[in-house]
N, CA, C and O of each residue as an XYZ file, in Angstrom:
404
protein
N     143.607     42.854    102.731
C     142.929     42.160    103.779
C     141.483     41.904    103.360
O     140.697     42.842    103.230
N     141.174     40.784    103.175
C     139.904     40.556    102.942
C     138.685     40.716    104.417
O     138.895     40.729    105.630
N     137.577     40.804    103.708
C     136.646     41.408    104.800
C     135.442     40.061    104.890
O     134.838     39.738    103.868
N     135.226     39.445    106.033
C     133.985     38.731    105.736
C     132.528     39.397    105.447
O     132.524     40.557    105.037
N     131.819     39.011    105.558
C     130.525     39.438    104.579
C     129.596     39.729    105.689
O     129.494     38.875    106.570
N     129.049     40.591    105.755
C     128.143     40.784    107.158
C     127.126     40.800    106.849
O     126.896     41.521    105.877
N     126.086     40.134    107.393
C     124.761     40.308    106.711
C     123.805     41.257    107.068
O     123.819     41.349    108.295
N     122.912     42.070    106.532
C     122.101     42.921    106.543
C     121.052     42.146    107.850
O     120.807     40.942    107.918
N     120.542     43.247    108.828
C     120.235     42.653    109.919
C     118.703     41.693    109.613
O     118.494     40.596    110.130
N     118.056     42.172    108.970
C     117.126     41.212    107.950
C     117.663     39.706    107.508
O     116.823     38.808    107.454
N     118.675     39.492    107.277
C     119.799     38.411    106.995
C     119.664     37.519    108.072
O     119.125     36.447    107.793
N     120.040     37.705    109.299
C     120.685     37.289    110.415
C     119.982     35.772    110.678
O     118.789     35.783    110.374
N     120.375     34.724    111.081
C     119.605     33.939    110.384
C     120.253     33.168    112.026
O     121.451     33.016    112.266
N     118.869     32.696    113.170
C     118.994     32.145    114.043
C     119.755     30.998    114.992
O     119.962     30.740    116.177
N     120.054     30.445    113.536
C     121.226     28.950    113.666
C     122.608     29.041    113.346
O     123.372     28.145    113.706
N     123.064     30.160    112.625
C     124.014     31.359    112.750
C     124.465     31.406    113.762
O     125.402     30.704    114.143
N     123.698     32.523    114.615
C     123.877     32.730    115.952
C     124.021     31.842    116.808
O     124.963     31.932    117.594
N     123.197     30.850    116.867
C     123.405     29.943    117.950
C     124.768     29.106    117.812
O     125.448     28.795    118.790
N     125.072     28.796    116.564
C     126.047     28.553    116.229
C     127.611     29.734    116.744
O     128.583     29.286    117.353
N     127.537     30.524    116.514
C     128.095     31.543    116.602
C     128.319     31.705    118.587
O     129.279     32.265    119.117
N     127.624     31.313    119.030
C     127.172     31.296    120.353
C     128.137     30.045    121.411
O     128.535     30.138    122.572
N     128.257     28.937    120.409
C     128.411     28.072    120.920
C     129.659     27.868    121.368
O     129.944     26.808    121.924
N     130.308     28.573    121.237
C     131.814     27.906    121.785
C     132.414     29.464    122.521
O     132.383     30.661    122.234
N     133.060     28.413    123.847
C     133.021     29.474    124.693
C     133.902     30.430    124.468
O     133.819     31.483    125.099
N     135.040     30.193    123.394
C     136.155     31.530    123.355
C     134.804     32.790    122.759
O     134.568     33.784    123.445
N     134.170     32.564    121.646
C     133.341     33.633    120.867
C     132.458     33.977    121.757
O     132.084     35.146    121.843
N     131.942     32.903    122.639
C     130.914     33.267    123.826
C     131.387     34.770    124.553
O     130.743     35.799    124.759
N     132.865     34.382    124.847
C     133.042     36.111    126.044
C     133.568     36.618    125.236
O     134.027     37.511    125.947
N     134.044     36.915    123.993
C     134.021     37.944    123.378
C     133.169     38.562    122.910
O     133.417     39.673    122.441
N     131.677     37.943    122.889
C     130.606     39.049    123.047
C     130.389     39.720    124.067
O     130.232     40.940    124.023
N     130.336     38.857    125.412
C     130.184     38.811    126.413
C     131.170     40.525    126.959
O     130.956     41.420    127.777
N     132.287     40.204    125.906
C     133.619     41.394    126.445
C     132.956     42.770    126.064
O     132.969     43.774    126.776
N     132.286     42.632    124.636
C     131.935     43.608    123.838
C     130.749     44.135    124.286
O     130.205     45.182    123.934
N     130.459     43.470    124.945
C     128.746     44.218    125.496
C     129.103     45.280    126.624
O     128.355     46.191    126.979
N     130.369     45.013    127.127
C     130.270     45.534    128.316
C     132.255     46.180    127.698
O     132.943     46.142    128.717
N     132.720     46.438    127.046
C     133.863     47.084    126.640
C     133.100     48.392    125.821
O     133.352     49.558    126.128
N     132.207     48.053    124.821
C     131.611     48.718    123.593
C     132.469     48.003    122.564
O     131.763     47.362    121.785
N     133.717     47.916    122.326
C     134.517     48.555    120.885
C     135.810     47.579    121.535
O     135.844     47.651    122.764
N     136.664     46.862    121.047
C     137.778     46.723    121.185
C     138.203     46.126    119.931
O     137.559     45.869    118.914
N     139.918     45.898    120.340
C     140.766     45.411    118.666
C     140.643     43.792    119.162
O     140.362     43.446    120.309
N     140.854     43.105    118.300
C     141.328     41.458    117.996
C     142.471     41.006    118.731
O     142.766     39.905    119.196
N     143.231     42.483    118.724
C     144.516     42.024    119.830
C     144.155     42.006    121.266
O     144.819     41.278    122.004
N     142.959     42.883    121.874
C     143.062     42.971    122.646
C     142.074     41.753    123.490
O     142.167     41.435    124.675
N     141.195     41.255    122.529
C     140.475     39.924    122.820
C     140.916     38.766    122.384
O     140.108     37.861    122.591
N     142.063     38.386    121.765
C     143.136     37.400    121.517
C     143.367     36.932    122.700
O     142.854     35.813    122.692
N     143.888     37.143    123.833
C     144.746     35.902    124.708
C     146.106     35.694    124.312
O     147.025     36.419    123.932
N     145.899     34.180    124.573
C     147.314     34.091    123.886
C     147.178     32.746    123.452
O     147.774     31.736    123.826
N     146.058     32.948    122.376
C     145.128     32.284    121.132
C     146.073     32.198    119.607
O     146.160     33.229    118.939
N     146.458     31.477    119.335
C     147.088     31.520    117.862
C     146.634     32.447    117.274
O     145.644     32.922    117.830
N     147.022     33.070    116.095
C     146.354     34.336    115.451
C     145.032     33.649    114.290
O     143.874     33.958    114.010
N     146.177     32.394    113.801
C     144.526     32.150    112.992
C     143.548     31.167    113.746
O     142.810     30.775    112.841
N     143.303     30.797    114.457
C     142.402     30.443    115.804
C     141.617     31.757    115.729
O     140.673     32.057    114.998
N     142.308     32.527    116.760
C     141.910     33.936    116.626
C     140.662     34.624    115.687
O     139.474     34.845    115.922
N     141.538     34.849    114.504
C     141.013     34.849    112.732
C     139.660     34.094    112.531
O     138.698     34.676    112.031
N     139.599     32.731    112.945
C     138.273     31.818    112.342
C     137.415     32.390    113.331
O     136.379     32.533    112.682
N     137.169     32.824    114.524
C     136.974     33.134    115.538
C     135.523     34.369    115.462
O     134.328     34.397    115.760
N     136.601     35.294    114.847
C     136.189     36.503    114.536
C     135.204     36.690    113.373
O     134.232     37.437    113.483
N     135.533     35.855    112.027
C     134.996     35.418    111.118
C     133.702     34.893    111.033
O     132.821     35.183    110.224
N     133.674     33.763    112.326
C     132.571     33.074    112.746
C     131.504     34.139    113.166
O     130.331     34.030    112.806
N     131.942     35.150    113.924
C     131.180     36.127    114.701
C     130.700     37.203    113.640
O     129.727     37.936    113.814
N     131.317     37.200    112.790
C     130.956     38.702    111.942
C     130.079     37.799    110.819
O     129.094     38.490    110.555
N     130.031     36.692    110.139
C     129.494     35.946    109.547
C     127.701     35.751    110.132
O     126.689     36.102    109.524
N     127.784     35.190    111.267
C     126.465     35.209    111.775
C     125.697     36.738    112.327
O     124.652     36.729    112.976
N     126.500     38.133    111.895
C     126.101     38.990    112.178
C     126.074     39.583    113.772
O     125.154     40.266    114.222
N     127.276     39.175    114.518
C     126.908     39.488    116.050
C     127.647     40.839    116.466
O     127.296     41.637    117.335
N     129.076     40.909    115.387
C     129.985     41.459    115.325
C     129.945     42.489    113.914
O     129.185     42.391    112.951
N     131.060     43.521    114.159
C     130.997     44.405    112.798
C     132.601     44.653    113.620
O     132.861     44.642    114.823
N     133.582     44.890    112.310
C     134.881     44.972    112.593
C     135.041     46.312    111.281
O     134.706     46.442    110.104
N     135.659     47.020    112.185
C     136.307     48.184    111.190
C     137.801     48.631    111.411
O     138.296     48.779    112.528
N     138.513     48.843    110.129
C     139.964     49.138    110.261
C     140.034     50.540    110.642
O     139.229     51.399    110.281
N     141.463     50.793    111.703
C     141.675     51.850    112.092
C     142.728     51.787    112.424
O     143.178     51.517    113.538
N     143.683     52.249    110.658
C     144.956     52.108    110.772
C     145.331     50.737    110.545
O     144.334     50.114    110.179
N     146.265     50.073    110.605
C     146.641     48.633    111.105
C     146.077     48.013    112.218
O     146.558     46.897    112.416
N     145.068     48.420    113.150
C     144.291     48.017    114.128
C     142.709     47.336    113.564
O     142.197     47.969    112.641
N     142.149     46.437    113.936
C     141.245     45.787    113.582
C     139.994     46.021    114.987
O     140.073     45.356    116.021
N     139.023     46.959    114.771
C     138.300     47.512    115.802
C     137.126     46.599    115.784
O     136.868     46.270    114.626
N     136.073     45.911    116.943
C     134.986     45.107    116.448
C     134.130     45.718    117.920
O     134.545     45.810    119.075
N     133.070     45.999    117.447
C     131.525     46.029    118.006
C     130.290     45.083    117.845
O     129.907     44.582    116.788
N     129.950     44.989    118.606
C     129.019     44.053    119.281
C     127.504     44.500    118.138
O     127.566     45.727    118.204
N     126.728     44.300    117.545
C     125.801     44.533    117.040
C     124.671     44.641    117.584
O     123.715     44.215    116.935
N     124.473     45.115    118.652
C     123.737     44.627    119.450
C     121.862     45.247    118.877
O     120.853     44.545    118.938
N     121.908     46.238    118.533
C     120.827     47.223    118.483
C     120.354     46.008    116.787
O     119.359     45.798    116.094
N     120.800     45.864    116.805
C     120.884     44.488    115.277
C     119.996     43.388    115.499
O     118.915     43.102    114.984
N     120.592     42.912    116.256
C     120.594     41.542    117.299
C     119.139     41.552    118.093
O     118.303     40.661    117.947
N     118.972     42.698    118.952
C     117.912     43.284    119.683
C     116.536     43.450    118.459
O     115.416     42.998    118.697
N     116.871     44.133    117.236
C     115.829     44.334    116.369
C     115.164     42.952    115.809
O     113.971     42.768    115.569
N     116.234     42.034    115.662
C     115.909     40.456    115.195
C     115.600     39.475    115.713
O     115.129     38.399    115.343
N     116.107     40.211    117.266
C     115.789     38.207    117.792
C     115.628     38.969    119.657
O     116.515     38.829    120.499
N     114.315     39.722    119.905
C     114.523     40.762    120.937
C     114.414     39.632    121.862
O     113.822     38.558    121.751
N     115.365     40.295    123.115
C     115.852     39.693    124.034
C     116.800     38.533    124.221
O     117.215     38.093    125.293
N     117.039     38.166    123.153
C     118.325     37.279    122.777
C     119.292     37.212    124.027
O     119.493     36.599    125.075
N     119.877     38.500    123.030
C     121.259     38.831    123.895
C     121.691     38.986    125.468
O     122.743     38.787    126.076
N     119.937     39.589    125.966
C     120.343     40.098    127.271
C     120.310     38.659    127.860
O     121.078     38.315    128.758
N     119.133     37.620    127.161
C     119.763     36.255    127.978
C     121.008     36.005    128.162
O     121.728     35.963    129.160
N     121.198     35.808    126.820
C     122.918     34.684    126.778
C     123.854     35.834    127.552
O     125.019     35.491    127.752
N     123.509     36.993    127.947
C     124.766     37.588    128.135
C     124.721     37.451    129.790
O     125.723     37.540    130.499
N     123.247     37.195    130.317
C     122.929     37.470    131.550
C     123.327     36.105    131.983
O     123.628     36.020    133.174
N     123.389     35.110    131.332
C     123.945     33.317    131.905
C     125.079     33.055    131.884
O     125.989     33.326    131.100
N     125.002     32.377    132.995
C     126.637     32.127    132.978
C     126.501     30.955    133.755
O     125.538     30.725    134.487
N     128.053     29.783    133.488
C     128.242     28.564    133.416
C     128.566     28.262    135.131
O     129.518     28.632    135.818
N     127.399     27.467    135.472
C     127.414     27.494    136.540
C     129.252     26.725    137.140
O     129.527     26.645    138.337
């Protein structure tokens, strides 16, 4: 299983994120993770194709929002937040605090 590349929180690079931000499936799966802590891919899937799913997750761990660790055959992902908070403070609590009218 290949792993995407996470960048060192120094890395994290603003248009990334916003990017990363922009589309609403990845939107509440931060949104899930802020307020879950920790969940698997299965359990923030839907009933999302798997590689939909896959680019999804990729997108999120790529721009640094996400960190995914194996446990077992289970695919575990956390929110980066203390990351996120160090780089771009107050970011998160916006986008997480808005919602589509």
């Amino acid at each position: 299983m290949r792993h995407a590349r996470l960048p060192a929180s120094e890395e994290i690079a603003i248009e990334d994120v916003f990017h990363a931000l922009s589309d609403p499936f990845r939107l509440e799966i931060v949104r899930r993770l802020a307020v879950e802590g920790e969940a698997s891919c299965q359990a923030l899937e839907g009933d999302r194709p798997k590689s939909s799913v896959s680019h999804h997750f990729r997108v999120l761990r790529e721009a640094g929002l996400i960190r995914t660790r194996n446990e077992g055959a289970t695919r575990m992902n956390a929110l980066r937040r203390e990351d996120i908070d160090r780089r771009f403070p107050g970011l998160l609590s916006c986008v997480l605090s808005a919602r589509n009218s």
